[in-house]
KEVO-377801 format. One record per residue: x, y, z of N, C-alpha, C in turn. Coordinates in steps of 0.02 Angstrom, whole numbers, plus 50000, padded with zeros to 5 digits. Example, Ala and Ser with C-alpha at 12.3 -4.5 7.8 and 13.67 -1.06 7.14 Angstrom:
! KEVO-377801
506604971650390506154977550390506604983550390/506424988850354506844994750357506455000250394/
END
This chain:
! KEVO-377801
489374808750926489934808350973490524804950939/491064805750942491644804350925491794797450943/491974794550893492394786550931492774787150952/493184792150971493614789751020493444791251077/492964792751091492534792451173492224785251194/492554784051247492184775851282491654779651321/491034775851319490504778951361490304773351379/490334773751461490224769351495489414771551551/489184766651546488364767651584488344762951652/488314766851708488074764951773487534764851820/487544767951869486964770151912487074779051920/486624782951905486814790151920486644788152010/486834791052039487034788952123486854796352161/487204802252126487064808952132487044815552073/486624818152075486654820952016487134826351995/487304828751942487724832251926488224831251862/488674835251851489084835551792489884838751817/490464833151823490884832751832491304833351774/491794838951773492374837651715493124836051750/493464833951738493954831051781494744826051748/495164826551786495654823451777495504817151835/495694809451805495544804951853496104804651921/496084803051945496354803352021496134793152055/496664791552006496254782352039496604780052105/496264775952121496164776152214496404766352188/496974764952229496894758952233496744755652289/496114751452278495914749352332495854740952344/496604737852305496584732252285496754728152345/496404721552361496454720452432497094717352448/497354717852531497864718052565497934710352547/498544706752538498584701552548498874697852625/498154693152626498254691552691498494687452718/499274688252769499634682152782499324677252829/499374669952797499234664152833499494660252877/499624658752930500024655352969499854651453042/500124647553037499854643053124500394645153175/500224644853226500454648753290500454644153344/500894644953396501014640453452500584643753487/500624637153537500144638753609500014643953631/500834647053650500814652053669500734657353649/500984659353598500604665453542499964666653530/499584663353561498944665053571498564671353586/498644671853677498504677453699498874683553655/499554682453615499904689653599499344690753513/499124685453500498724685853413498154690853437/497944687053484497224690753518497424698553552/497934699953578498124709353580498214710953535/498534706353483498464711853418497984713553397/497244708653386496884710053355496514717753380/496474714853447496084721853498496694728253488/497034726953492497594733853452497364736753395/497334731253343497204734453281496244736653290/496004733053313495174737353306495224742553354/495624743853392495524749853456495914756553387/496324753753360496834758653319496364759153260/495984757353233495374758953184494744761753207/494614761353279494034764853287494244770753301/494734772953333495174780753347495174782553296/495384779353217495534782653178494824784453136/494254781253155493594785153142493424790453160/493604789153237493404793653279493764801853251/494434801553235494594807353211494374808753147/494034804453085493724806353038493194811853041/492634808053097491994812553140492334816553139/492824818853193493024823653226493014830953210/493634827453143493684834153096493204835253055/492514830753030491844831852995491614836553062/491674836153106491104839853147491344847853159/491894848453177492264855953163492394857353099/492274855953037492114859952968491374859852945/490964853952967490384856752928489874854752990/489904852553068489524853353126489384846053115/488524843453138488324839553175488284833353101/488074835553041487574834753008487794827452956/488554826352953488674822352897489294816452916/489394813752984489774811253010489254803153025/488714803453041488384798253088488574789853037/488524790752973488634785052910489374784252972/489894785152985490594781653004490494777753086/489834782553101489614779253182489504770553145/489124769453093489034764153082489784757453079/490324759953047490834758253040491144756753120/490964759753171491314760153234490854753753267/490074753753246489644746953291489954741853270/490224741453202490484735153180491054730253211/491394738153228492064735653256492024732953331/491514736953360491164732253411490724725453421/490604726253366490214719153334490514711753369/489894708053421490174702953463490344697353389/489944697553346489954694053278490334691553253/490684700653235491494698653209492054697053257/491884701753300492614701653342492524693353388/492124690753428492184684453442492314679153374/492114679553350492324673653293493074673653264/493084678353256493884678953229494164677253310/494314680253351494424676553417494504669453443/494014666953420493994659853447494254654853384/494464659353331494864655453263495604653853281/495634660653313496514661153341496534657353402/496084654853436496214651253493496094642853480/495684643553450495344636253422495834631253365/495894636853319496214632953270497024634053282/497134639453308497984640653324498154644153272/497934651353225497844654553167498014661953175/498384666953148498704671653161497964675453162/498104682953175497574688553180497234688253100/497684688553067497554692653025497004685852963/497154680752967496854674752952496214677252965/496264673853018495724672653064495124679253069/495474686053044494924689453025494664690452963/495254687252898494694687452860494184682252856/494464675752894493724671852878493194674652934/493344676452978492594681953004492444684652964/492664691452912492394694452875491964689552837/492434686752779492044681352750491414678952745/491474676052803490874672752838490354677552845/490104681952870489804689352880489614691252805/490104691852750489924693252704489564687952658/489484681352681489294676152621488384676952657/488274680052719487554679952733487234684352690/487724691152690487524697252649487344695552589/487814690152548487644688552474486954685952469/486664682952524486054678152518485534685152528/485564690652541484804694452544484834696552482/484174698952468483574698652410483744707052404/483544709652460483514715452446484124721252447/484244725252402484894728352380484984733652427/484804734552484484814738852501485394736152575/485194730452594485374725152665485794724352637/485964720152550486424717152528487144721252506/486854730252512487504733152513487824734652566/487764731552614487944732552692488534725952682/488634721552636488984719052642489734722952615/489744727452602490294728852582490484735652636/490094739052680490264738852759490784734452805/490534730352779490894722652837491474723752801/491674723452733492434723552686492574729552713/492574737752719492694740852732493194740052804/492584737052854492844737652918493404733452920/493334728152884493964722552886494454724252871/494484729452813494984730552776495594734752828/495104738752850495424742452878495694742052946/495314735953008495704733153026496464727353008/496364725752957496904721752927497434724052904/497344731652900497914735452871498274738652934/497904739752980498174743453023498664734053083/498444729053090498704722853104499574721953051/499544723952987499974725152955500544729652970/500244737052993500574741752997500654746852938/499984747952892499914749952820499724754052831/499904759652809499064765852796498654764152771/498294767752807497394767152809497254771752765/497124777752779496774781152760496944786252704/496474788552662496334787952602496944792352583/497324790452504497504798352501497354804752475/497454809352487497084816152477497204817352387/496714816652371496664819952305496504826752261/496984829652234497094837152232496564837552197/496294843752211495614849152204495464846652137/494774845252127494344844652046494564838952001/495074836252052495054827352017494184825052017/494284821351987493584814352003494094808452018/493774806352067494184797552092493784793452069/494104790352061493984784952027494334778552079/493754773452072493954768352121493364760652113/493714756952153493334748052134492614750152203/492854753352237492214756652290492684758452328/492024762652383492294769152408492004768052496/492344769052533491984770552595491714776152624/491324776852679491184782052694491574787652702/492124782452758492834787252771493114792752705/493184788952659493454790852612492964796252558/492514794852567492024799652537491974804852567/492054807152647492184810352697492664815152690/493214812652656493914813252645493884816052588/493804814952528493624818652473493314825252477/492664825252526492334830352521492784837052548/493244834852602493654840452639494144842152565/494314837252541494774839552489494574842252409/493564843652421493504848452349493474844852289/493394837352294493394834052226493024835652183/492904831452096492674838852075491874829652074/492034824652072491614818352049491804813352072/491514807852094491664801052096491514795952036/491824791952009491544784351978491714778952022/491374773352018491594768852049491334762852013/491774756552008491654750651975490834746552021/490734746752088490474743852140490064747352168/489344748552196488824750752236488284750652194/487644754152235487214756252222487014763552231/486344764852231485974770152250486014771052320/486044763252381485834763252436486384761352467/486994763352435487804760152479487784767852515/488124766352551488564772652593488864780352545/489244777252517489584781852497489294785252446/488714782952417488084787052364487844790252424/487704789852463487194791252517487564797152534/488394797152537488704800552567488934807652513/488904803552464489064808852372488494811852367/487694812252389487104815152378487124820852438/487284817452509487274821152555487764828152544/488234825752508489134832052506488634834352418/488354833352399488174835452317488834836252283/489394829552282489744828652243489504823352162/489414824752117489214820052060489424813752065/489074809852065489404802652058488884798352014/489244793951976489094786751939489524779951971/489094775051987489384769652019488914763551979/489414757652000488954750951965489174752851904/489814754351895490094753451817490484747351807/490624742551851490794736151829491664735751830/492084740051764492684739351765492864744551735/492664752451763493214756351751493704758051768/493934753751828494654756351853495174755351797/494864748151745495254745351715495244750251642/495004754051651494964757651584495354764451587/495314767251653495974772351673496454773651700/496924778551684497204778351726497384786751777/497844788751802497754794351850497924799251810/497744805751784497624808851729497294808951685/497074802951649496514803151609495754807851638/495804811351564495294815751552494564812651561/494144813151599493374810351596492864814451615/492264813551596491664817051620491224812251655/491024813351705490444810351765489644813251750/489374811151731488564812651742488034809451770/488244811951817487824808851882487014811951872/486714814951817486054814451792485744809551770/486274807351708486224800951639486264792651687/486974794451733487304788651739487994786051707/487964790051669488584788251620489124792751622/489634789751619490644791351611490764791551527/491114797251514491234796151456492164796451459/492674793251439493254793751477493834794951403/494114801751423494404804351349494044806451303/493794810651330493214814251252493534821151222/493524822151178493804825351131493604832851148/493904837751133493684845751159493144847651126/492684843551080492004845151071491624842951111/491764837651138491104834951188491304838551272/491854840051264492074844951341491714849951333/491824853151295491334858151302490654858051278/490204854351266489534852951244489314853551326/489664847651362489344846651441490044852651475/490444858351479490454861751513489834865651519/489574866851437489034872051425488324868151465/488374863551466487884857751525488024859251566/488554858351605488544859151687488464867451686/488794870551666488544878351677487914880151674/487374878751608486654879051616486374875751665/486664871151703486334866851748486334871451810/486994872451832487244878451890486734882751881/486594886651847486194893751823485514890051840/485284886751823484634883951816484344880651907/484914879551933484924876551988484994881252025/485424885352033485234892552073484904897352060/484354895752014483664901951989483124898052026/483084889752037482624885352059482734887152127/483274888152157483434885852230483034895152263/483104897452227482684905852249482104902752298/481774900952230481184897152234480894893152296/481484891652344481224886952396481144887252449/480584894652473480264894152509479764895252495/479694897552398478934896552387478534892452378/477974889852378477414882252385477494880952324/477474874152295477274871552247476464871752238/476394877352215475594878852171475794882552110/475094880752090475034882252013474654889152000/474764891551946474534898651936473944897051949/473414891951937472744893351957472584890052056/473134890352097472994890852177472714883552156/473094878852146473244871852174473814870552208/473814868752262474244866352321474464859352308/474994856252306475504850052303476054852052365/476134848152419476654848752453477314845152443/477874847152437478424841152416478974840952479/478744834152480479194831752530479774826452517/480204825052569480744822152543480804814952569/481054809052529481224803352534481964804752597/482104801052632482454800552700482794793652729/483224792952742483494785852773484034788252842/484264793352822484814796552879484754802052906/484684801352956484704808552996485204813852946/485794812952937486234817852903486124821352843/485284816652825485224819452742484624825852747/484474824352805483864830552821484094838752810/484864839352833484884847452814484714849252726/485074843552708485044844952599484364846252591/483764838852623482984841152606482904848952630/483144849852690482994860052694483144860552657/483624862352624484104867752592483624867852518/483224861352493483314860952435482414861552444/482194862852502481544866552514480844861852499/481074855452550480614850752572480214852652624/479704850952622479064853052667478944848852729/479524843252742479354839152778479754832652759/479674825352791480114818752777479504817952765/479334814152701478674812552682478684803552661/479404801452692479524793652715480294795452713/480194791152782480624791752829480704782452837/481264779652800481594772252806481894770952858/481414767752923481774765152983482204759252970/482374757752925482814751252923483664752952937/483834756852933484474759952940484804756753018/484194756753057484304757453135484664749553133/484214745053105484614737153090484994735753059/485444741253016486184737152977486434738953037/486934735752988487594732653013487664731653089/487224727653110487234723453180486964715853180/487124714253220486654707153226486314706253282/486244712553340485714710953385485274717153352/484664718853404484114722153350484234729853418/483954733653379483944742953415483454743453480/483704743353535483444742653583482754748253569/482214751053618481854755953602482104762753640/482524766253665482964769553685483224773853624/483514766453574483934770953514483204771653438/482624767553470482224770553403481984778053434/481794779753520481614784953540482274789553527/482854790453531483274795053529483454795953449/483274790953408483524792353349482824795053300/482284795653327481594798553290481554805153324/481634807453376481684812353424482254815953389/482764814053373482994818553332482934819853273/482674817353225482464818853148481784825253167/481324824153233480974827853246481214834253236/481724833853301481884840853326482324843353232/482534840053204482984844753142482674849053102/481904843753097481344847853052481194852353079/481014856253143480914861453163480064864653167/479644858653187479024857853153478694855053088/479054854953054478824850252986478764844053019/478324840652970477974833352978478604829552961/478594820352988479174819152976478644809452975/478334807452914477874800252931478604796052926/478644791752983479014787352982478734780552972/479044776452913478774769252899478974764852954/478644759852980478914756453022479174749852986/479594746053005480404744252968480094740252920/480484740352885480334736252791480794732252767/480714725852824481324721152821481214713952781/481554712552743481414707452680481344701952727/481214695252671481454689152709481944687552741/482564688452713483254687252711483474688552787/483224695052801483364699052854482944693652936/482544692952918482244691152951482314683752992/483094681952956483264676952969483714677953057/483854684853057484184685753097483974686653188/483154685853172482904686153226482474679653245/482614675753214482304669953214481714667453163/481864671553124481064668153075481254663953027/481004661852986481034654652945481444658352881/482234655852854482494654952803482394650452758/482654653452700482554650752661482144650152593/481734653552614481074658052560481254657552492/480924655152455480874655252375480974661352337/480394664652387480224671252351480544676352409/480704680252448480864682952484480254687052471/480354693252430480104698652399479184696852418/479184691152406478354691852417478154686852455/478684685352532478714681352597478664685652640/478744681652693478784685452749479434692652774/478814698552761479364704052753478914709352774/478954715752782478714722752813478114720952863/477644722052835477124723552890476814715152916/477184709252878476904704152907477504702052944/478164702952932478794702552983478254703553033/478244710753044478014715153096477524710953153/476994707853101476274705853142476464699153170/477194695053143477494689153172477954691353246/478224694353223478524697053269478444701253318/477984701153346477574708053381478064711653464/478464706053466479244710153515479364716253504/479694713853409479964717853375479844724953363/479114722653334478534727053318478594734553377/478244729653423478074735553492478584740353506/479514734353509479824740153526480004747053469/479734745053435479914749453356479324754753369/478784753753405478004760553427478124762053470/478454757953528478484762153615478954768353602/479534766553537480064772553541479874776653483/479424778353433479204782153375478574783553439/478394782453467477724786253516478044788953548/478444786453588479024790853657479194797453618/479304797153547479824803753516479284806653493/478694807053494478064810353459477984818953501/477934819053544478044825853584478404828953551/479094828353527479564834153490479374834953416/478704832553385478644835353331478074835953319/477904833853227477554832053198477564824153166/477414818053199477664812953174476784810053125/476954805453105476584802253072476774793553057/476474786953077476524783753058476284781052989/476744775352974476424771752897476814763952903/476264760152875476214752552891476354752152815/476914747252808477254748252713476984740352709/476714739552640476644733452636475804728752617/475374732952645474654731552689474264726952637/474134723752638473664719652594472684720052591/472814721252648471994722652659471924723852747/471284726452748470964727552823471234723852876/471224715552863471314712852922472244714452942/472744717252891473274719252919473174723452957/472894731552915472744734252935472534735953031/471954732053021471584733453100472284729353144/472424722853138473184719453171473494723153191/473744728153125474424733653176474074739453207/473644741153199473364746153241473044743453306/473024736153317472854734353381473634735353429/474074729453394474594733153427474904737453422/474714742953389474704750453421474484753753474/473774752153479473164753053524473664751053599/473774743553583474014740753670474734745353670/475144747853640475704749053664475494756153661/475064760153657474904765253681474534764153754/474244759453769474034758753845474454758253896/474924752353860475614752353923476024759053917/476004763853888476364769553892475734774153943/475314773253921474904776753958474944776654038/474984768854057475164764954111475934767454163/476444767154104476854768354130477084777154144/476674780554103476714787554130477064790554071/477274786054012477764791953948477324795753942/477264801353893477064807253889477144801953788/476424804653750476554803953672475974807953655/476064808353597475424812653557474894806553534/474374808153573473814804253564473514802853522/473494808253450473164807853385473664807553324/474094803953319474624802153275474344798653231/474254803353176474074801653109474234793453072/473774789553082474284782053050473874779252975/474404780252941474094778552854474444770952847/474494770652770474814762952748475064765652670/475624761852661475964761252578475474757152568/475314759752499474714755252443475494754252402/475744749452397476104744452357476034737252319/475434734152353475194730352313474434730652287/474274726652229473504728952219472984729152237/473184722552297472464719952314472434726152351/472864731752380472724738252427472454742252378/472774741652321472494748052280471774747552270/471704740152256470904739052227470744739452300/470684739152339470154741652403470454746852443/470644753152410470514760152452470004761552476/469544760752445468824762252471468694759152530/468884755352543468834750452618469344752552653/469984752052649470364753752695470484760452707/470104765152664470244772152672469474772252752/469204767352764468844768752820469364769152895/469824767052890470154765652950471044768552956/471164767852891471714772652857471644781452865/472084783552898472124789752880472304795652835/472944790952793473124794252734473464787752689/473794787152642473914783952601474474787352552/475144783952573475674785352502475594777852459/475704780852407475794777152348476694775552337/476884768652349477564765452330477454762952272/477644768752220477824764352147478194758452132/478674760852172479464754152161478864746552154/478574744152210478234738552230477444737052182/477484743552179476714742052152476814741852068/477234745552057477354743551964477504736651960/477964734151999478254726351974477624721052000/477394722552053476804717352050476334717852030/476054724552004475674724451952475464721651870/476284721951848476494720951811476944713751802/477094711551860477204705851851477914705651822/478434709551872479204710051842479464712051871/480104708551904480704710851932481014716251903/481054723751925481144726251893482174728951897/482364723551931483004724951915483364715251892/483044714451859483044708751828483244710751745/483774707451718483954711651646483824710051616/483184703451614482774700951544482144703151543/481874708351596481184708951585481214716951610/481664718351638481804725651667481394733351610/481544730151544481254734651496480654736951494/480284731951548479454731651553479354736351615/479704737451643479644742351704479504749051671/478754750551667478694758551644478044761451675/478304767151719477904769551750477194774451703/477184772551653476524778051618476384771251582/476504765651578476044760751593475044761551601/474904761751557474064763551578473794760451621/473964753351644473684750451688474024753951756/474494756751757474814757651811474394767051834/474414769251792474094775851780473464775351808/472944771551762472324769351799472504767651881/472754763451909472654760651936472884767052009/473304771751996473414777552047472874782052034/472394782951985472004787051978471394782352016/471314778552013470914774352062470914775352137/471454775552177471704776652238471664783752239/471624785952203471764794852223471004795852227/470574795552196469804795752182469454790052251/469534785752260469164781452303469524786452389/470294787852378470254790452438470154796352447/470034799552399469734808552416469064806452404/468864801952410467714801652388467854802952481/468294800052512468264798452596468684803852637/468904807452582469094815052605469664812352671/470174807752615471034803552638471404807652607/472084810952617472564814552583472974805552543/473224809152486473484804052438474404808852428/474784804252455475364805052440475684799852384/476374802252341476684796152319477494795552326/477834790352371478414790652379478904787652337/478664784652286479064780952263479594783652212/480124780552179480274786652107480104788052047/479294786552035478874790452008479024796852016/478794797852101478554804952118479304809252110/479914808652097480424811952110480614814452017/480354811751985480504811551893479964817551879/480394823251857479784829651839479614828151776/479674823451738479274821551673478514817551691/478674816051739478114813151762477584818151789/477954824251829477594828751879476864829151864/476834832951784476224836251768475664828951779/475604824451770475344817751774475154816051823/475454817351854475224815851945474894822851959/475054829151935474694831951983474004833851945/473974830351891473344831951842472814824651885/473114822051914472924814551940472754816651998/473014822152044472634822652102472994821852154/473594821352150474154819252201473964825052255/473864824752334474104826652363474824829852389/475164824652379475884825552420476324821852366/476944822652361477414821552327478134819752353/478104812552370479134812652406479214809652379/480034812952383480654810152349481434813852348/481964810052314482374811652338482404822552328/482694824552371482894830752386483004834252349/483744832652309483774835952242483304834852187/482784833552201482354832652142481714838752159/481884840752201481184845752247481164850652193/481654854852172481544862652179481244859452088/481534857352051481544855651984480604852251965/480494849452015479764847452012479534852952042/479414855752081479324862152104479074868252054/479754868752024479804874051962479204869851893/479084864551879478594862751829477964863751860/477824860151929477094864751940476894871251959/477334873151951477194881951948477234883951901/477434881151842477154883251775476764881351726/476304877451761475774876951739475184877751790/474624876151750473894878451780473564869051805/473444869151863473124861651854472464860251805/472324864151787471714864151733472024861751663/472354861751648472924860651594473454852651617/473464851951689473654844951691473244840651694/472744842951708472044837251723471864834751666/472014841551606471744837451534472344833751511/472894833451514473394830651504473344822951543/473274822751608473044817651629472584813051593/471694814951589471414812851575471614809851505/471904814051456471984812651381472344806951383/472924805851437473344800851408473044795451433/472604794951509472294788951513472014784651461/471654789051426471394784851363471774782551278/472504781751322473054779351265473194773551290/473224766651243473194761751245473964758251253/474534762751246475294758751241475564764851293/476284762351321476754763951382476824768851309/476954765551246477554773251209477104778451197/476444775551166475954782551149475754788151216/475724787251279475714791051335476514793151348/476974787951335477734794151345477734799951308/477574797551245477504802151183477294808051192/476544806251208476044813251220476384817451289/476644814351335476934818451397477454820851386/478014818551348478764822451333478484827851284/478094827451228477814832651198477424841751233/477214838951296476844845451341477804846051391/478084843351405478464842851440479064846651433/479264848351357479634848951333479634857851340/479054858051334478704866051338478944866751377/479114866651464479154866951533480034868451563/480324862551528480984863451561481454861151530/482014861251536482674862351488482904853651506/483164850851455483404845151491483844841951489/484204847451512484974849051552484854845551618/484214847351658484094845251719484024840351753/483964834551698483914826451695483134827451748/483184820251780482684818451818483144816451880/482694819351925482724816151995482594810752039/483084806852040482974798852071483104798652130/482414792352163482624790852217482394785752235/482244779452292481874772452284481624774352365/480894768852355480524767852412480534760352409/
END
């Protein structure tokens, strides 16, 4: 590669290959005037404020609006989130009683609400809660601009730019999509912010979590996005433009020969069956899993229902909001996890802050068994919505039996009081558990007595297996899924729960990486989720091969003693299979 190419490495967010002129978005914050106010200016601080959030939620409301008359039901609900906020007793009383209390203009007084809101966000563990803090900046922002009298909203960037920006909102990702962009970068997010969520949903390319490229371009500069790699390369010379045009074109071609493909089964020339299903958090992301010829939500992340609020989802909105993921699938299965809320989180309903460890405190299925309010109302409304489909529960987290039998008691009772009260649910609702930690793995054999099925969460089970934070940047290198102990240790669970004739799924993003595919299904995998765009591409590798041929591949590498000698031997059979133009398909459980 040429030196005069900067190549910059992020998070790939959505996959793809962007060529582009930059289009930079300034999104540098409003400066906010400070000032003390008389008595009387009080009540007039406080109409403004309700002015300016009534004049920001309208102006959502017409974002939806026009999402719903160009592309229907399917990709608007991410801005519903933006609108609870603005309702939010949280924000909007606090900033309120700043301007009354302290005698402090609107616009003050909301950013230390924001503020405040956002310094809780900094304290969670888990990256997924902790990108909800930049929700709260969003909403602020944009009330504060409109208190100003600023434009809001985004400006339109001409066709096959890539924007480039410090982060992006939903709105604005929304906004892009009507306007044909060709990529996003962004200095700020994750995998699990909005606007990735929202760049996967629109299959625009994006790389984010680049730190400081705004500072490296400017509006015109030439760049490439590879939202496969992760990486921006910004000013590359007309040899490397065209190396990755001839990339994204083989990719296109390759991607619409796969997509034929998807309504045929993932089996293998010798009639082995693998079902692939898709990783899920939003209702809006379910049409892409069709399209891209998922068999089903094969985990389904109820945690969504608890951002960005601070009271909890009545059971009304878990029954109306599972009832509809039902009805989208159209009969396909849809196992919903019941919520997978860290420590951090947990602060918000009263449980004990403060935790050392968050990550391996009080969090998912023992939140749950503390909280059993919580719990119930989270089954009365996933049972209430069971009639409109195929549902399936899963208890994330489980350590052994005695969790186990716990949540299935209060299951048991909140199926009686429904019984009692006359709901109508499906009586034989399949209920399994995430094997994420070991002590589950090492006793499948036991819990596969009372367990009905079993996914495998890599994310959880590699790092405590292994003993590593795996987004930690001094030990992160140790995170490797062909790991022999880690290998063994799924070939263990797959064997102890088919001796008991248990289906074995794996959700984690193991299962979404087709370098991995042949490995798992030489291992016995049942079921396979993960993110969407990763379906047809894993798909297309087990159909070209024979499972008689992965099994020995399997077995062979078990008995390799290092993470590199089993990469080795698998990129070697792998290489045979598929072009790799196609990168790998990511996604997190």
């Amino acid at each position: 590669m040429s030196e005069a190419v900067q190549q910059l490495t992020g998070i790939g967010a959505s996959p793809g290959i962007a060529i582009g002129r930059v289009h930079l978005l300034d999104r540098r914050r409003v400066k906010t005037p400070k000032m003390h106010i008389a008595p009387e200016a009080v009540d007039v601080e406080i109409a403004r404020l309700d002015a300016a959030i009534k004049q920001s939620y309208e102006q959502l409301e017409g974002i939806k609006q026009r999402l719903r008359e160009a592309h229907g039901e399917d990709h608007f609900r991410i801005l519903e989130a933006h609108q609870l906020i603005l309702k939010d007793e949280h924000l909007v009383d606090p900033a309120k009683r700043l301007i009354h209390e302290e005698r402090i203009n609107a616009e003050w007084a909301l950013r230390r609400a924001v503020e405040d809101i956002k310094a809780i966000f900094d304290r969670i563990e888990d990256d997924y809660f902790r990108e909800r803090r930049s929700d709260v900046d969003f909403v602020g922002d944009r009330i504060l601009r409109n208190l100003l009298g600023e434009k809001v909203e985004a400006l339109t960037p001409p066709p096959d730019a890539i924007v480039v920006a410090h982060d992006l909102s939903p709105a604005d990702t929304a906004g892009f999509y009507r306007a044909a962009i060709a990529g996003i970068a962004t200095d700020a997010g994750g995998l699990t912010s909005h606007s990735a969520i929202m760049a996967r949903a629109f299959e625009i390319p994006a790389v984010v979590g680049l730190d400081h490229v705004t500072s490296l371009v400017a509006t015109g500069d030439l760049i490439i996005v590879d939202g496969i790699r992760g990486e921006v390369l910004v000013s590359p010379p007309a040899e490397v433009v065209q190396d990755y045009r001839g990339r994204a074109r083989r990719r296109v071609a390759i991607e619409q020969e796969l997509l034929r493909n998807r309504e045929l089964p993932a089996e293998t020339p010798d009639e082995v069956r693998v079902r692939l299903l898709a990783n899920v958090e939003l209702l809006d992301e379910i049409p892409s899993a069709l399209a891209h010829g998922a068999e089903g939500v094969g985990l389904y992340r109820t945690e969504y229902l608890f951002m960005n609020r601070t009271d909890l989802p009545r059971e009304e909105e878990h029954l109306a909001h599972a009832r509809a993921v039902l009805e989208s699938l159209g009969g396909l299965p849809a196992t919903f996890r019941t919520f997978d809320l860290g420590g951090d989180k947990a602060a918000s309903i009263g449980a004990p802050t403060g935790e050392p460890n968050p990550a391996l405190g009080l969090r998912s299925i023992r939140l749950c068994l503390r909280e059993r309010g919580l719990f119930r109302t989270q089954l009365r409304g996933l049972l209430r919505a069971s009639p409109a489909g195929k549902l399936r529960l899963m208890f994330p987290m489980v350590s052994g039996m005695g969790e186990l039998r716990q949540a299935k008691g209060v299951l048991e009772e909140v199926k009686e009081e429904l019984r009692r009260e006359g709901h109508p649910f499906q009586e034989d609702i399949p209920v399994g558990i995430m094997v994420e930690l070991p002590a589950a793995a090492l006793t499948t054999d036991l819990l596969a007595r009372e367990a009905e099925f079993f996914s495998i969460g890599t994310n959880d089970l590699i790092q405590f297996a292994l003993g590593i934070d795996r987004v930690n940047e001094h030990v992160g290198y140790l995170y490797r899924p062909l790991h022999p102990g880690i290998l063994r240790t799924v070939r263990f669970v797959i064997d102890a729960a088919h001796a008991a004739k248990r289906p074995v799924a794996m959700c984690g993003e193991m299962a979404g990486d087709p370098s991995f595919a042949l490995v798992l299904l030489g291992l016995g995998l049942d079921e396979l989720s993960m993110n969407p765009t990763a379906i047809p591409l894993v798909k297309s590798v087990i159909r070209s091969v024979t499972a008689k041929s992965a099994r020995e591949l399997a077995l062979g590498v078990l008995d390799l003693p290092t993470p590199d000698e089993i990469e080795e031997a698998v990129a070697e059979v792998m290489d045979k299979h598929f072009s790799a133009d196609m990168g790998s398909g990511k996604g997190s459980a």
